[in-house]
Phi, psi and omega in degrees: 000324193280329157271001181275329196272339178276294177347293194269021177265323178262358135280344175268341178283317181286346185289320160351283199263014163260321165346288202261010163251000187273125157315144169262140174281354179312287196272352184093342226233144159276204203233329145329302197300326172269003181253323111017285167262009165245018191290335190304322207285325200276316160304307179273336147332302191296312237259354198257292207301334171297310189302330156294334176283308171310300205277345159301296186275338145327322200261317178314115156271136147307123177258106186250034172274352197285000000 
């Protein structure tokens, strides 16, 4: 039972990655290849969005009369 389970757990991580390496023919391009190229755009969203967060919970005096 335990090699029928591997079989198909690394058949399916391999089907995964042919998915998601296969060129599309239109564009030429994978589904790696745009993730790739929005990952920078995405880093810096998250980095505007920590900052916002910070600077939110910043401005916040703590209330230690209770």
């Amino acid at each position: 039972m335990g090699l029928l389970k591997t079989a198909l757990i690394g058949a399916a991580v391999y089907g995964a990655i042919k998915y998601i390496t296969k060129k599309d023919e239109i564009t030429g391009r994978s589904i790696v290849d745009d993730f790739q190229e929005k990952a920078p755009e995405w880093i810096d969203k998250a980095k505007g969005y920590k900052q916002d967060l910070e600077n939110k919970f910043n401005s916040v005096e703590p209330d230690y009369t209770r």
